[in-house]
C-alpha positions as CSV (number, residue, x, y, z in Angstrom):
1,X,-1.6,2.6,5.5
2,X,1.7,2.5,3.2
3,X,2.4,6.1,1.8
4,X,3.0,6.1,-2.2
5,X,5.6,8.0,-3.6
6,X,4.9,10.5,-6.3
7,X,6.1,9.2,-9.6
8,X,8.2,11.4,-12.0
9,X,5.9,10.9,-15.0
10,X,5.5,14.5,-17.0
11,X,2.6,16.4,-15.6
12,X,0.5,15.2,-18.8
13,X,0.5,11.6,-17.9
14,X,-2.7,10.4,-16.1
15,X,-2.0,8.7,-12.3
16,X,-4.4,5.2,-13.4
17,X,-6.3,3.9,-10.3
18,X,-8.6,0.7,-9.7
19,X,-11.7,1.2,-8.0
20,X,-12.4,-1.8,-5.8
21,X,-15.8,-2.2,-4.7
22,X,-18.3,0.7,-4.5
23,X,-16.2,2.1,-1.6
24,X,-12.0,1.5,-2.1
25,X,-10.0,3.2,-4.4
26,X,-5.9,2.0,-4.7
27,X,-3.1,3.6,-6.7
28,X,0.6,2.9,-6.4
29,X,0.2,1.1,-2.8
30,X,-2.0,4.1,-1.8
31,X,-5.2,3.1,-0.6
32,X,-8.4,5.0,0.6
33,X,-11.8,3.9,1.7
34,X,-14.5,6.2,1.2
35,X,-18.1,6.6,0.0
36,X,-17.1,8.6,-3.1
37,X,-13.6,6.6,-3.3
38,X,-12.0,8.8,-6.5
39,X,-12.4,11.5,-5.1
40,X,-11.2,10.9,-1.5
41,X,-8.3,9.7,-3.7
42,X,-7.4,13.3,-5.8
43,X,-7.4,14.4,-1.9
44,X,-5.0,12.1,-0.7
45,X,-2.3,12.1,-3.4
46,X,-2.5,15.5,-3.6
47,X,-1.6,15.2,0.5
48,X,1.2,12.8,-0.6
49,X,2.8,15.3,-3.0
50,X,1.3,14.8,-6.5
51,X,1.3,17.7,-8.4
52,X,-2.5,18.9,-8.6
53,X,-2.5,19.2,-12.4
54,X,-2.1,15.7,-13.5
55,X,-5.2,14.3,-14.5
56,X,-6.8,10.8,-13.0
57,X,-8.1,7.9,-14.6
58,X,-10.3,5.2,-12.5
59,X,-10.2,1.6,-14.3
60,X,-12.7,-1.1,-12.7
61,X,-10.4,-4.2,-13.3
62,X,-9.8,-3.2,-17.4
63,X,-12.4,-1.0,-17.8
64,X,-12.0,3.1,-17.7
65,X,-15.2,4.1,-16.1
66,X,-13.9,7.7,-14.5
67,X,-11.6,10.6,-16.0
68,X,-10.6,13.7,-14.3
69,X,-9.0,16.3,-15.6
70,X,-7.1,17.2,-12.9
71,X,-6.8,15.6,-9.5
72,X,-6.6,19.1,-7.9
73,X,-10.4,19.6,-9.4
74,X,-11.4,16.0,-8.0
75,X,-10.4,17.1,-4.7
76,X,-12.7,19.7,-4.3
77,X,-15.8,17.5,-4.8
78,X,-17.6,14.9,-2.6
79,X,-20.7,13.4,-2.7
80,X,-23.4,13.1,-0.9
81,X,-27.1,11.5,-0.2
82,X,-30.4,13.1,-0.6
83,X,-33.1,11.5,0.1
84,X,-31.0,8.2,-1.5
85,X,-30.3,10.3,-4.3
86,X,-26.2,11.2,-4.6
87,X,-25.2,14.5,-5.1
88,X,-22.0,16.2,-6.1
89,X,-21.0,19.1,-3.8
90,X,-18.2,21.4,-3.1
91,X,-16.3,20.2,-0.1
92,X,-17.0,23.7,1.6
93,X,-20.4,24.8,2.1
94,X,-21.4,27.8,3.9
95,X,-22.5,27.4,7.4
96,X,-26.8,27.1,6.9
97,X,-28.9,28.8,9.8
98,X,-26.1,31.8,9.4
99,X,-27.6,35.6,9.2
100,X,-25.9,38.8,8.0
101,X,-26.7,42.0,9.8
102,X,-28.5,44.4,7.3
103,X,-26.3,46.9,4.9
104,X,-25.9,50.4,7.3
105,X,-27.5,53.4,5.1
């Protein structure tokens, strides 16, 4: 996988992506595969150095079908299935099955 290189836009310009497929996202040479591709992406140029305040656009060929306000936000999101249904979540979720010991009087 080719690593990108952080451009020096101004932290107001948008870092444009192309989503390719349902599954492939690519900016700048940077490219990730992924079931909820834009946001896999906010994860992986924030691991490349982009500044987690710039704010994402995702074009299908011309067309802008996605806008994030930050990629730092993006990255904190996945989705997933339910029943077929998708789902946004957090990427952390608390541990399920997990008790707490009652509050001492």
């Amino acid at each position: 996988m080719s690593k990108a290189k952080a451009p020096t836009d101004p932290v107001t310009s948008p870092v444009i992506c192309q989503i390719i497929n349902s599954d492939r996202c690519e900016v700048y040479g940077l490219v990730v595969k992924h079931n909820a591709p834009v946001l896999a992406m906010c994860r992986r140029l924030i691991e490349v150095g982009y500044d987690p305040d710039r704010p994402l656009e995702a074009y299908r060929r011309e067309v802008l079908c996605l806008r994030i306000s930050s990629i730092g936000y993006g990255a904190k999101f996945t989705v997933k299935e339910k029943q077929g249904t998708p789902i946004l979540r957090r990427l952390y979720e608390a541990p399920t099955g997990v008790s707490t010991a009652s509050p001492i009087a």
